[in-house]
Structure formats: structure tokens, C-alpha cells
C-alpha positions in Angstrom: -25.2 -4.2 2.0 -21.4 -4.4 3.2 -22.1 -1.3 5.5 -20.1 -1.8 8.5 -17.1 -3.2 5.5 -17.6 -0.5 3.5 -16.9 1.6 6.8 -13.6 0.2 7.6 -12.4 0.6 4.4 -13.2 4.4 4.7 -11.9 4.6 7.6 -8.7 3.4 6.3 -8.3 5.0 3.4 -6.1 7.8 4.0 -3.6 5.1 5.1 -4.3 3.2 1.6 -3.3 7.0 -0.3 -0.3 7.9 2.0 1.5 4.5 1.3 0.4 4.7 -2.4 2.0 8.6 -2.5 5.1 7.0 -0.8 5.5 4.0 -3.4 5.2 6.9 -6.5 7.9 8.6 -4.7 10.2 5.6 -4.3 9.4 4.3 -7.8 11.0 8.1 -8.7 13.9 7.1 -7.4 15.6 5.2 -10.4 18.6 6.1 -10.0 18.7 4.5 -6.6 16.5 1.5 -7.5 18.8 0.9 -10.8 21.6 0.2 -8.1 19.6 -1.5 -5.0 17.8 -3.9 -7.1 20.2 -5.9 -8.7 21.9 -6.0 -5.5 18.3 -7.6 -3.9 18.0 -9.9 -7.0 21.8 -11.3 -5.8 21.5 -11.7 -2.2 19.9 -14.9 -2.1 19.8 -16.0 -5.5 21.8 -19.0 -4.2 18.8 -20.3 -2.4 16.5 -20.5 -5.4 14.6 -17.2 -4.3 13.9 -15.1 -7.2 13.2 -11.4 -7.1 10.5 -9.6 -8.6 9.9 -6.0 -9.8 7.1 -4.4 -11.3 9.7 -4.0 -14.4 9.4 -7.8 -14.7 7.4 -10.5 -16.8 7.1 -12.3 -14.0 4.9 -9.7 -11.9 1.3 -10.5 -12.0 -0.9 -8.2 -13.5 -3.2 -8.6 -10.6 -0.8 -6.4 -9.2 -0.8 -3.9 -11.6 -4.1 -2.6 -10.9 -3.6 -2.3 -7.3 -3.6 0.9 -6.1 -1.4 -0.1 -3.2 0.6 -2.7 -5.1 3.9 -3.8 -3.9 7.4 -3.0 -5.9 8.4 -5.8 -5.6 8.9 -9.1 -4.0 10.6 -12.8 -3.1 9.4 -16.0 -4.7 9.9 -19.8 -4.6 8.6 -22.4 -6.9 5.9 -22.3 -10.0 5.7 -18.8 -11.2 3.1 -19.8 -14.1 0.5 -20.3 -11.3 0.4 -16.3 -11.5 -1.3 -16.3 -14.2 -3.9 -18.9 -14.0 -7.4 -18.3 -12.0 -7.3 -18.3 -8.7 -9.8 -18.6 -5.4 -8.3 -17.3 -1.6 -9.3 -19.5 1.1 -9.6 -17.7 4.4 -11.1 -18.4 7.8 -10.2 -18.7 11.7 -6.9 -19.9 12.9 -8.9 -22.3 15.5 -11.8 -23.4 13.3 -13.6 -26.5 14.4 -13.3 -30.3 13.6 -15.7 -30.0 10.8 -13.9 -27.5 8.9 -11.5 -30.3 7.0 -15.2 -32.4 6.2 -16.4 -29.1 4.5 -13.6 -28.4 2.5 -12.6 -31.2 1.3 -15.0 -32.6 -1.8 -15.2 -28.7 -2.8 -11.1 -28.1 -3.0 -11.4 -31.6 -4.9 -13.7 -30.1 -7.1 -11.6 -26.8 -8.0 -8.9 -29.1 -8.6 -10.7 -30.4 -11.3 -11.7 -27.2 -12.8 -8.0 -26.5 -12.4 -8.4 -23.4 -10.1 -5.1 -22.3 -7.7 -5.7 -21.9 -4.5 -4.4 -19.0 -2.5 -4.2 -18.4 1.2 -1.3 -17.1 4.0 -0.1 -20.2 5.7 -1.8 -19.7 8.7 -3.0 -21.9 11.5 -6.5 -23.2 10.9 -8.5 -22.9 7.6 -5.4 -21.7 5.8 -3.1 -25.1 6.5 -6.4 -27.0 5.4 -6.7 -25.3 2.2 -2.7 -25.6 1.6 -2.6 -29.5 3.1 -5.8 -30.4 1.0 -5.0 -28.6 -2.6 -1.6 -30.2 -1.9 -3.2 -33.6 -1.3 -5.1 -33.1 -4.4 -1.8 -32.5 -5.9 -2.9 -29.2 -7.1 -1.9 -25.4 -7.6 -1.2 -24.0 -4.0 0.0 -20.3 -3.7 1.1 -19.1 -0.3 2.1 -15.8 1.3 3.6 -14.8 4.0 3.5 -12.4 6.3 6.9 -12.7 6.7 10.5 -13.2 4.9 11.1 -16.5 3.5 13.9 -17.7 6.3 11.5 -16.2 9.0 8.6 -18.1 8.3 5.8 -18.2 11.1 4.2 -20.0 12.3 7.0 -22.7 13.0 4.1 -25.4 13.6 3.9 -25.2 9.8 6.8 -25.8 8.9 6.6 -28.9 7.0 3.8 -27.7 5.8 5.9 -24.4 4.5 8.3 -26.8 2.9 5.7 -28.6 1.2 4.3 -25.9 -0.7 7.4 -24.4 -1.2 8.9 -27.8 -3.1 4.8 -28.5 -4.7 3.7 -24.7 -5.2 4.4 -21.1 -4.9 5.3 -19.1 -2.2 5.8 -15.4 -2.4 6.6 -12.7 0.2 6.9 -8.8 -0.2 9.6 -8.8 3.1 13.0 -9.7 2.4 13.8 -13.2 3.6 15.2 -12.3 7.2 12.1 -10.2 7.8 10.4 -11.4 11.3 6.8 -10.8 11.0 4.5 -8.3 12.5 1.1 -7.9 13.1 0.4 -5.4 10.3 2.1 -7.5 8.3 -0.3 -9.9 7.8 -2.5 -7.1 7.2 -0.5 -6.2 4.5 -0.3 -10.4 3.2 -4.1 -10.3 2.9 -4.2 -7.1 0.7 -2.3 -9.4 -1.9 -4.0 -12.6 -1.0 -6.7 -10.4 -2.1 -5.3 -9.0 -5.0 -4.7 -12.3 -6.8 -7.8 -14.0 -6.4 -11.0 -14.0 -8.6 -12.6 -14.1 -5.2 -12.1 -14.9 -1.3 -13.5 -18.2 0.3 -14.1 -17.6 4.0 -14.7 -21.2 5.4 -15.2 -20.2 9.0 -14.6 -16.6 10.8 -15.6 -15.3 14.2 -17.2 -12.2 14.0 -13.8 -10.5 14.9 -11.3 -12.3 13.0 -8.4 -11.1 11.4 -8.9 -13.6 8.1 -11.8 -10.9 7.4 -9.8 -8.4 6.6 -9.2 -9.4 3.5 -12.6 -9.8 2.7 -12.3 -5.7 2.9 -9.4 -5.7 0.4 -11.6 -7.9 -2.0 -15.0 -5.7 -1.7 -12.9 -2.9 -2.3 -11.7 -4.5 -5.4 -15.4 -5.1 -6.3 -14.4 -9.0 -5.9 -17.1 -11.9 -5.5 -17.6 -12.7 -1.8 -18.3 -16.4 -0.9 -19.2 -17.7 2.4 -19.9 -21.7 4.2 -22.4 -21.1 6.3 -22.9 -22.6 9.8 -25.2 -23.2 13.0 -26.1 -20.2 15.1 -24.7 -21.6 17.6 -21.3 -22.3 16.1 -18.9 -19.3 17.1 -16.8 -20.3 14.7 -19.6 -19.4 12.0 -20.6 -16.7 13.3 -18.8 -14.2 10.8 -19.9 -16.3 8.0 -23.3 -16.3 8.5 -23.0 -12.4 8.6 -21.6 -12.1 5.7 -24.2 -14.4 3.4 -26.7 -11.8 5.9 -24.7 -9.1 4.1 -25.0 -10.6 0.4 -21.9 -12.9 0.0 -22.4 -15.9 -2.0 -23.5 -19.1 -0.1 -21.0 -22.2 -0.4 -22.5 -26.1 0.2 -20.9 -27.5 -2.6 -18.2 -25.9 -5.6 -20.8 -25.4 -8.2 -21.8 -21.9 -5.8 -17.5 -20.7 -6.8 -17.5 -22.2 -10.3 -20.7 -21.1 -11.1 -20.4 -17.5 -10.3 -16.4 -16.8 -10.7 -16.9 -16.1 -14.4 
């Protein structure tokens, strides 16, 4: 089960250990942290961004037990929602037409059972998940691949605002930070890290929303999956994954039932 997962993540651990060496050395460093930090905590204080440390209350303890986890980080909005249990929502940045019709009635449901949502603000099945908890007017946690006054992509915008005014969003790059493409890499490792389990509505075989999947099965998380038609593309990375032993998703009882 999870073998060609369970490869990558060898493969890339040695990468995994060499940042987590580099972070013990930083986190050494008090002397220069006791200075830079409260500097960081200052510089954009006046737009309502709060920053985090792992010194803080405020720092989830989701990220305490990661072995990559981050120092710190930026934050707008409900902080509480940190705390509270939490599904990520993943999938294709061009999913189909039916993807909205499928998540719908089973993001209305989690609302109900008070669950937050999590996901990166991405094109696709991560604006749905944002746009519908939102609707919903529930919990919504975003984060970015990028820094705050940076925030990509710009066709979200509104949608950015939204959850920034409604939810949470957090970011480990400092607010002018453009974004990268490991950078989202590095966003789904915390995605990851603060759910109880990862949703992937729709995936290609090759997408890059399935990477954090490998975060989650490395953090011996529950794996939940919608399944689609053969012939659906879009599906086709789901369908592998229930092959490989995720749950199966038609309707919330398959989350609620199983996230404990």
C-alpha cells in the first residue's frame, strides 16, 4: 500500500533532515534571534499581521511535532481556529464543472460538525473549498505560498480578502516574499501538518496538490479521496489513491466517521 508515496518520501528525506539540522542550528542562535525577532514582530504590525514564534501561545501544536516545523510565521485573522479540528482540501487547479456539485452538501456538512477547513488558495479545488466554507460562513484557514502583500494568484484576490476579513491566513514568508515553486511545496507540508486529514477532491495523476498527501502519510494521517469515472482525467489520481487504501468520499459521514 502507498508504495510509489512511500518512495518519494525516501527519496526526499535527506532534504527533510538537512533543513531540520539547519533550523536546530538557527534556533541556537538566541542571541541573534532575541534581536531579529522583535524587529519581525514590528515591521508590519501596523497592518494587522501578527508574528509568530515557536516561543508563542499562539503557535499550534501541530507544529510542534513536526520534524521540519517552521520558526516562525505571519498571520491575519482568527487565531483560535488553530486549535480546533481541522480537514485540508486539496485537488487540481483546473478540476472540472462537477467539482463545486461534489463538494458542496459535504463542506455543508463539516460545517455543521464545526470542522475548519484548510487549503493554499489555489486555483481550482482550493478556491471551492475556501469560497464554499466561506459561504457556509464557516472556519476557513488559508496558506500561502507566498508573503502576505505578494499574494498569488492575483485571480483570487477577492477571494484572498475574503478569508483574510472571515478566516485565517497564515504564511511562513515574510509579507514581500514573491512565491516560488518550492514554495508551495513547502505550503503543503503545513497544510499537512494542521489537518486531522487531507481531502483530495480531484488530482491528475501528476499533480502538485498530491504532494501533500506525501506530507500527511508521513505523518501517519488518514487519507480521503472522491472518486471519479475512468475516463475523467481529472480523477484519475483519485481513483489511485482509494486503489492504494485511502478512504472513499460520497458523502461526509466517510471524514466524520473515520477522523476520530
Amino acid at each position: 500500500m502507498w508504495t510509489e508515496r512511500k518512495k518519494w518520501l525516501f527519496e526526499q528525506s535527506h532534504q527533510f533532515q538537512s533543513r531540520t539540522r539547519l533550523r536546530q542550528s538557527l534556533s541556537r542562535l538566541s542571541a541573534t534571534r532575541m534581536v531579529a525577532i522583535p524587529k519581525l514582530a514590528l515591521d508590519y504590525k501596523a497592518e494587522g499581521i501578527v508574528f509568530i514564534t515557536e516561543t508563542d501561545m499562539a503557535y499550534p501544536a501541530a507544529f510542534r511535532t513536526m520534524h521540519d516545523a517552521p520558526l516562525y510565521f505571519y498571520a491575519v485573522g482568527n487565531l483560535t481556529f488553530l486549535s480546533k479540528k481541522i480537514i485540508a482540501i486539496v485537488g487540481s487547479r483546473q478540476c472540472s464543472s462537477s467539482a463545486e456539485a461534489v463538494m458542496k452538501p459535504i463542506i455543508t456538512a463539516l460545517m455543521s460538525a464545526e470542522i475548519v477547513i484548510v487549503s493554499g488558495l489555489a486555483l481550482g479545488i482550493d478556491a471551492w473549498a475556501h469560497r464554499l466554507t466561506l459561504r457556509e460562513k464557516g472556519a476557513a484557514i488559508a496558506v500561502l505560498g507566498s508573503g502576505m502583500f505578494r499574494f498569488h494568484p492575483r485571480t483570487n484576490q477577492r477571494l484572498f480578502e475574503q478569508v483574510l476579513t472571515k478566516g485565517l491566513v497564515i504564511s511562513e514568508y515574510a509579507p514581500t516574499n514573491v512565491a516560488r515553486r518550492w514554495t508551495f511545496v513547502e505550503r503543503n507540508r503545513l497544510i499537512s501538518a494542521l489537518s486531522q486529514g487531507v481531502w483530495v477532491v480531484e488530482a491528475t495523476l501528476k499533480s502538485g496538490s498530491l504532494t501533500t498527501v506525501d506530507f500527511a502519510l508521513n505523518e501517519g494521517k488518514n487519507i480521503y479521496a472522491s472518486p471519479g469515472s475512468p475516463l475523467n482525467r481529472h480523477a484519475e489520481g483519485c481513483n489511485q489513491l482509494i486503489q492504494d487504501g485511502a478512504f472513499s468520499v460520497l458523502r461526509a459521514g466517510d471524514i466524520l466517521e473515520t477522523l476520530g
